[in-house]
DOMAR-853072 format. One record per residue (C-alpha): x, y, z; chain. Coordinates in Angstrom, 1 decimal. Example, Ala and Ser with C-alpha at 12.3 -4.5 7.8 and 13.67 -1.06 7.14 Angstrom:
2
atom X = 12.3&Y = -4.5&Z = 7.8&kette = A
atom X = 13.7&Y = -1.1&Z = 7.1&kette = A
***
This chain:
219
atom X = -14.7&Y = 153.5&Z = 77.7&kette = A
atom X = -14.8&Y = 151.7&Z = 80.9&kette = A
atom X = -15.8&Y = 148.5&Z = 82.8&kette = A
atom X = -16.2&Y = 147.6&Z = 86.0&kette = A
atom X = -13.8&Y = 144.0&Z = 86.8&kette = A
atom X = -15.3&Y = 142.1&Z = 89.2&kette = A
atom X = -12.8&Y = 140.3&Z = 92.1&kette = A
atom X = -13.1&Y = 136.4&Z = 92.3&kette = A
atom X = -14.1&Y = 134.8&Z = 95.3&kette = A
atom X = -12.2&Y = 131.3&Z = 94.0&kette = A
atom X = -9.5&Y = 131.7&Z = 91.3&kette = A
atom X = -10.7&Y = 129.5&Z = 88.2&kette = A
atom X = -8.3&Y = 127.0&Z = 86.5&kette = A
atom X = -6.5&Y = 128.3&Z = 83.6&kette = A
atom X = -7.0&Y = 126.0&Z = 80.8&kette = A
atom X = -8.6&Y = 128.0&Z = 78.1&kette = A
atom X = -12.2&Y = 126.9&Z = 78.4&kette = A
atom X = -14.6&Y = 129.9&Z = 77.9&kette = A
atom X = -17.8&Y = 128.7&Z = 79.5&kette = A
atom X = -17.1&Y = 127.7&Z = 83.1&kette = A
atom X = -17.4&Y = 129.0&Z = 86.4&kette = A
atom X = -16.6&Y = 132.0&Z = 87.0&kette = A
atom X = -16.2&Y = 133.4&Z = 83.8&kette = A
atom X = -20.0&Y = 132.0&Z = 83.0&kette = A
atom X = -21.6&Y = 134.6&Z = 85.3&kette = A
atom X = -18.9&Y = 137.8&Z = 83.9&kette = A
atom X = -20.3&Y = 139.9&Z = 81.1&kette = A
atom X = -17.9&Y = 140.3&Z = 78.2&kette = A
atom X = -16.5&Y = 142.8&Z = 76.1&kette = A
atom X = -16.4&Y = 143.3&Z = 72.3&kette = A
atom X = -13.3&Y = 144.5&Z = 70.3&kette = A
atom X = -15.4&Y = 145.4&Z = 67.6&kette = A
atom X = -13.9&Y = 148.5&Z = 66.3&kette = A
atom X = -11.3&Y = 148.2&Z = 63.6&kette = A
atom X = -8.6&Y = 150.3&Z = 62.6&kette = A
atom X = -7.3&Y = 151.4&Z = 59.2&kette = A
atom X = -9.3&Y = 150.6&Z = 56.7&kette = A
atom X = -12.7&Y = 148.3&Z = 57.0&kette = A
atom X = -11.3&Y = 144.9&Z = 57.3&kette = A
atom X = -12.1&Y = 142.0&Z = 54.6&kette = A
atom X = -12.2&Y = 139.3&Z = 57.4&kette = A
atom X = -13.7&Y = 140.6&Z = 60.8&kette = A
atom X = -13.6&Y = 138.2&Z = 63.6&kette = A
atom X = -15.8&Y = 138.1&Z = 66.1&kette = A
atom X = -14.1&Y = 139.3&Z = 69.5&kette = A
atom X = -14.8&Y = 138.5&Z = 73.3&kette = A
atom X = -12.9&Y = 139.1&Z = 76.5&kette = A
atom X = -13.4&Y = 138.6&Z = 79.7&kette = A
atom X = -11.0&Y = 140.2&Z = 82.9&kette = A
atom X = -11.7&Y = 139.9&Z = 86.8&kette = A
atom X = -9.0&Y = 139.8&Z = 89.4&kette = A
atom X = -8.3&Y = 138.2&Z = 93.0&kette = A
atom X = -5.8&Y = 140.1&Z = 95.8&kette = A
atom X = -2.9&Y = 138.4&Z = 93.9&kette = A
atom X = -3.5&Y = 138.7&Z = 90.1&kette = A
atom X = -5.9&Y = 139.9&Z = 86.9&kette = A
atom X = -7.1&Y = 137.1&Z = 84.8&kette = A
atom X = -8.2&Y = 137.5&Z = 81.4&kette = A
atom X = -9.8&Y = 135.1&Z = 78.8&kette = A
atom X = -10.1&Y = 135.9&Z = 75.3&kette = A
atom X = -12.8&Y = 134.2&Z = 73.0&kette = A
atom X = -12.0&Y = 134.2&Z = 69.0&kette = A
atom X = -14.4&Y = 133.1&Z = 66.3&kette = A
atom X = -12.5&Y = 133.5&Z = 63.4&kette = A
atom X = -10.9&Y = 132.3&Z = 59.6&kette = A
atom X = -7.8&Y = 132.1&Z = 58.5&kette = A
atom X = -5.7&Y = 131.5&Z = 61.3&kette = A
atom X = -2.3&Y = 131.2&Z = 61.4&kette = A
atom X = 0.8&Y = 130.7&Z = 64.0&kette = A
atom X = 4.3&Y = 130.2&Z = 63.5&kette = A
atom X = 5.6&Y = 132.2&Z = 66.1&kette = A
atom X = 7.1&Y = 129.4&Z = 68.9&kette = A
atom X = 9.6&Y = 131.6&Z = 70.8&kette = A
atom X = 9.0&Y = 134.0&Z = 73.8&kette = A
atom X = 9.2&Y = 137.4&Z = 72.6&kette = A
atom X = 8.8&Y = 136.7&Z = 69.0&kette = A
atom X = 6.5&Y = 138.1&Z = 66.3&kette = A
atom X = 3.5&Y = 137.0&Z = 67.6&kette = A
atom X = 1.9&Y = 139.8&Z = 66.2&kette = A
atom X = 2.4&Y = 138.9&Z = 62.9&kette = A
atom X = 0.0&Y = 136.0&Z = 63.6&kette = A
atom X = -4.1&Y = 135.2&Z = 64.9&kette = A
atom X = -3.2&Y = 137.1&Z = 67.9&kette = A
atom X = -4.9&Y = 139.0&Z = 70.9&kette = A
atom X = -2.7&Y = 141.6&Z = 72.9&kette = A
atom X = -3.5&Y = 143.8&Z = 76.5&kette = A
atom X = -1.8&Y = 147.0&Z = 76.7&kette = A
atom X = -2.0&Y = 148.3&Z = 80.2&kette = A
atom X = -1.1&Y = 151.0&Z = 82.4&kette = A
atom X = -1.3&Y = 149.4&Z = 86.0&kette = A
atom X = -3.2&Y = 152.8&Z = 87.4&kette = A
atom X = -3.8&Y = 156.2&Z = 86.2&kette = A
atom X = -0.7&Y = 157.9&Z = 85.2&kette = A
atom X = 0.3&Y = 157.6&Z = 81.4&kette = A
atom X = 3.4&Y = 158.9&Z = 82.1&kette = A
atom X = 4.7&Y = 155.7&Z = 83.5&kette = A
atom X = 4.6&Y = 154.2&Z = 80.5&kette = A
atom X = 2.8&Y = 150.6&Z = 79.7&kette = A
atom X = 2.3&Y = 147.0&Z = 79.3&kette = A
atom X = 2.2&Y = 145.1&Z = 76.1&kette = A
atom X = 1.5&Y = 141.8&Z = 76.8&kette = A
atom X = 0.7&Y = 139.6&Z = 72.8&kette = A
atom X = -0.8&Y = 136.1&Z = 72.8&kette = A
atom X = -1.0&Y = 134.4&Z = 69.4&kette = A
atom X = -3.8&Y = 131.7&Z = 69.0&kette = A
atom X = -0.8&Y = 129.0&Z = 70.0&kette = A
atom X = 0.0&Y = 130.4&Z = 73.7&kette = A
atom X = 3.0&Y = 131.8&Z = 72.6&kette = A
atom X = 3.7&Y = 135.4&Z = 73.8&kette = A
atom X = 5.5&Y = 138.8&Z = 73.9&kette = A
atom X = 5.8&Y = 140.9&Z = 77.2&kette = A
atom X = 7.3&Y = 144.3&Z = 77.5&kette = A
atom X = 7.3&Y = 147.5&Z = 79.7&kette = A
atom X = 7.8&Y = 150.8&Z = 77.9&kette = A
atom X = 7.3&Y = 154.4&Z = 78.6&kette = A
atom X = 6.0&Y = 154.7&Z = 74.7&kette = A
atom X = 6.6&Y = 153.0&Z = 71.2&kette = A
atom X = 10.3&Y = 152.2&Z = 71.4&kette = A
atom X = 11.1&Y = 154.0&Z = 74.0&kette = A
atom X = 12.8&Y = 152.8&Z = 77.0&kette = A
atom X = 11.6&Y = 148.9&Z = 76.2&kette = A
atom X = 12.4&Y = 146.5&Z = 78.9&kette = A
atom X = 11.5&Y = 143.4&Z = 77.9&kette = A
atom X = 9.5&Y = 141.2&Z = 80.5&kette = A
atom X = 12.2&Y = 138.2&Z = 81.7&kette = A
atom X = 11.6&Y = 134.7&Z = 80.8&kette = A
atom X = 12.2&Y = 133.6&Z = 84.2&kette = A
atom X = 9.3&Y = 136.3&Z = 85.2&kette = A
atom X = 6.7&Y = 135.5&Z = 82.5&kette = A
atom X = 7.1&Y = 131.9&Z = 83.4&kette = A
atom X = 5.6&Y = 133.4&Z = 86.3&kette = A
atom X = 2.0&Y = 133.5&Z = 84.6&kette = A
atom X = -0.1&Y = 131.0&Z = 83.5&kette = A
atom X = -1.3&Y = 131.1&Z = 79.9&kette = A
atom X = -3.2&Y = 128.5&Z = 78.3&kette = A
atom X = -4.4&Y = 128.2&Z = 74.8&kette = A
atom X = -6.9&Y = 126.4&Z = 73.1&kette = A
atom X = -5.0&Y = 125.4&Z = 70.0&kette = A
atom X = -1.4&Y = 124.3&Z = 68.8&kette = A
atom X = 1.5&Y = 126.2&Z = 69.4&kette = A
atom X = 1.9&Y = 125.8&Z = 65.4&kette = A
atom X = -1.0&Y = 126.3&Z = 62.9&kette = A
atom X = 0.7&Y = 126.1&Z = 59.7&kette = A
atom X = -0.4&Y = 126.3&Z = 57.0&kette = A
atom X = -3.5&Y = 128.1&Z = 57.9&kette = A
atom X = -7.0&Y = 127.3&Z = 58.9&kette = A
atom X = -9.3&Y = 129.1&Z = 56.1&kette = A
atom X = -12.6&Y = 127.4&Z = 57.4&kette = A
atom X = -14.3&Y = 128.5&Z = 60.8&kette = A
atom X = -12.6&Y = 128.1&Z = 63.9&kette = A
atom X = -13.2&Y = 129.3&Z = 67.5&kette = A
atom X = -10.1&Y = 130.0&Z = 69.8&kette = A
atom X = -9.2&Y = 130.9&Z = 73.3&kette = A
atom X = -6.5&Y = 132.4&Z = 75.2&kette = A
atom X = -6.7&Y = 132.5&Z = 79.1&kette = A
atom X = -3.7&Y = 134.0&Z = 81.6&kette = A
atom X = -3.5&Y = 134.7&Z = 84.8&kette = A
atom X = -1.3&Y = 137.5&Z = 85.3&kette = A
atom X = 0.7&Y = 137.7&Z = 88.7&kette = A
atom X = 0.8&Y = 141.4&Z = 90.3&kette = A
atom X = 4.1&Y = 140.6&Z = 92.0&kette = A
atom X = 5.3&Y = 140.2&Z = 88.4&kette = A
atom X = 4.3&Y = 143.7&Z = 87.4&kette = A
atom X = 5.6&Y = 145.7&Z = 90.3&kette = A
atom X = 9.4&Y = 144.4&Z = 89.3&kette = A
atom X = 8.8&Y = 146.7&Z = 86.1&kette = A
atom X = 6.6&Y = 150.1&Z = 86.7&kette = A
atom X = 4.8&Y = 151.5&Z = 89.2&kette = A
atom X = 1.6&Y = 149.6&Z = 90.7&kette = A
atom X = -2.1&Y = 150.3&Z = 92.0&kette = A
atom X = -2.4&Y = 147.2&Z = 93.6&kette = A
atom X = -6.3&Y = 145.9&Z = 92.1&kette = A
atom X = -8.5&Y = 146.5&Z = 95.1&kette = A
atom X = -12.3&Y = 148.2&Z = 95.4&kette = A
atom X = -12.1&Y = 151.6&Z = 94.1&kette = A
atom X = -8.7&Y = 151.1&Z = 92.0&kette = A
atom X = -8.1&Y = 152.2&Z = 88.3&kette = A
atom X = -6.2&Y = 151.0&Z = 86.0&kette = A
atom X = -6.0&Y = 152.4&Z = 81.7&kette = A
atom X = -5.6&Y = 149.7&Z = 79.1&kette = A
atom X = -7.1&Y = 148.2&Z = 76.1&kette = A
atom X = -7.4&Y = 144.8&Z = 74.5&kette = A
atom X = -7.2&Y = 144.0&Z = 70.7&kette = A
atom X = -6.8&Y = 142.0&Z = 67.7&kette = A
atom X = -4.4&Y = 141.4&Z = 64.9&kette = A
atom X = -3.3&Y = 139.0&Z = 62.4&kette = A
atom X = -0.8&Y = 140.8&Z = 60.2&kette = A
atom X = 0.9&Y = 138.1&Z = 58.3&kette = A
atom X = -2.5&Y = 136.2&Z = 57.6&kette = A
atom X = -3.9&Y = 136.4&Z = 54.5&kette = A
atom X = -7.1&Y = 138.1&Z = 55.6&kette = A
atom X = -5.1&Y = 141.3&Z = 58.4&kette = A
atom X = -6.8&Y = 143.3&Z = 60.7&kette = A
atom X = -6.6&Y = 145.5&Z = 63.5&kette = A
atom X = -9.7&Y = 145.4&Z = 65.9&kette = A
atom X = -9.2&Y = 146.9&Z = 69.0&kette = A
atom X = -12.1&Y = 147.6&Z = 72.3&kette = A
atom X = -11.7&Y = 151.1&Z = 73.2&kette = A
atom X = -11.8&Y = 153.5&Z = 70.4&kette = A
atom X = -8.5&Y = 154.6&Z = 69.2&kette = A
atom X = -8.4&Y = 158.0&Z = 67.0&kette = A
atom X = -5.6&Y = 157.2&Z = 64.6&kette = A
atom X = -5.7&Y = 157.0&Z = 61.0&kette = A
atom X = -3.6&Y = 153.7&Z = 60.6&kette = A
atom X = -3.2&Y = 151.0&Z = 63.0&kette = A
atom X = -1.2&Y = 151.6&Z = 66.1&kette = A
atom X = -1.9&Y = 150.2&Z = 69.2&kette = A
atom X = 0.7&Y = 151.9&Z = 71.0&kette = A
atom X = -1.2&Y = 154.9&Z = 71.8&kette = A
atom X = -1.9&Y = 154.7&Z = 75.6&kette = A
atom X = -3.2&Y = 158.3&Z = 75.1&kette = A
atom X = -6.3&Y = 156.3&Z = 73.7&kette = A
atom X = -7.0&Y = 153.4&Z = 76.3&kette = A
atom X = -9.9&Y = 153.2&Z = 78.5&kette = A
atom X = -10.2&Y = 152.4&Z = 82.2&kette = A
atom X = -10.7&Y = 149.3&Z = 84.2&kette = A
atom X = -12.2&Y = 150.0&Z = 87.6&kette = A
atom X = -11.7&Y = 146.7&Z = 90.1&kette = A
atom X = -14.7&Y = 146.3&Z = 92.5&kette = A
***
């Protein structure tokens, strides 16, 4: 899998609104594959990344059910909630481990640098996430959860000058490569899945598996 992540001419606001200039004109991407076994509730997925000289900026798109988020501190289980994740290798080589940066449906995130699952973790500081710019479309707490339809975003701009405190960087620039993936979960919801956009060949879910990501080629 690969896509092509156009640079920005003029950075757009972050504020979590999906259909503005520039993401209007920037084709998304689906995480329509799921993982483990066929999900009950299947959400449909969107994402859009480009990137300026001084950071990647991503905006997820959720229309979903049963959404839930109780997860309030940075670094917490955000996973466990509606949440949308980008694990990332900032250029080619695997062996310098990854990104994991999880967004639940509130804002509130997780940000680490590993070399692979548990190993070597160094958790992103608070001082340096504060850094990025996240904005969400709903609460920070959706308790108890939303059965009926709902549609969700998640935007962040994501400094590079952040990233090169914690691995080793190909700055984003015409030509440059990058592996990653984006997904989906919702563990502790009542409806779980695991949706992910590059395929991942694993029998049970586990996006920790860098081995699988795709590419993301700047232009």
């Amino acid at each position: 899998m690969r896509v092509e992540v156009p640079r920005l001419e003029k950075a757009p606001k972050v504020d979590g609104v999906w259909e503005k200039e520039p993401w209007s004109r920037i084709p998304h991407l689906s995480l329509a594959r799921a993982m483990g076994e066929p999900p009950v509730h299947r959400p449909d997925v969107r994402v859009k990344v480009a990137y300026d000289p001084e950071a990647v900026f991503l905006v997820f798109r959720v229309e979903d059910r049963y959404v839930r988020a109780v997860a309030t501190e940075y670094q917490g289980r955000v996973w466990e909630d509606s949440c949308v994740e980008f694990f990332f290798t900032p250029g080619t080589d695997l062996r310098e481990g990854y990104f994991n940066l999880e967004m639940n449906c509130g804002g509130t995130a997780l940000f680490h640098h590993q070399k692979e699952r548990g190993r070597d973790v160094v958790p992103v500081a608070e001082a340096d996430f504060n850094r990025l710019q996240v904005a969400a479309s709903l609460p920070q707490v959706v308790d108890p959860e939303l059965e009926g339809p709902v549609t969700w975003t998640v935007e962040v701009r994501l400094p590079v000058e952040v990233l090169e405190k914690y691995a080793p960087l190909v700055r984003p620039g015409p030509g440059a490569v990058w592996r990653g993936n984006f997904y989906k979960c919702a563990d502790k919801t009542s409806r779980p899945h695991w949706l992910t956009w590059a395929p991942v060949g694993w029998p049970r879910p586990n996006f920790h598996l860098p081995e699988f990501f795709g590419e993301l080629e700047f232009r």
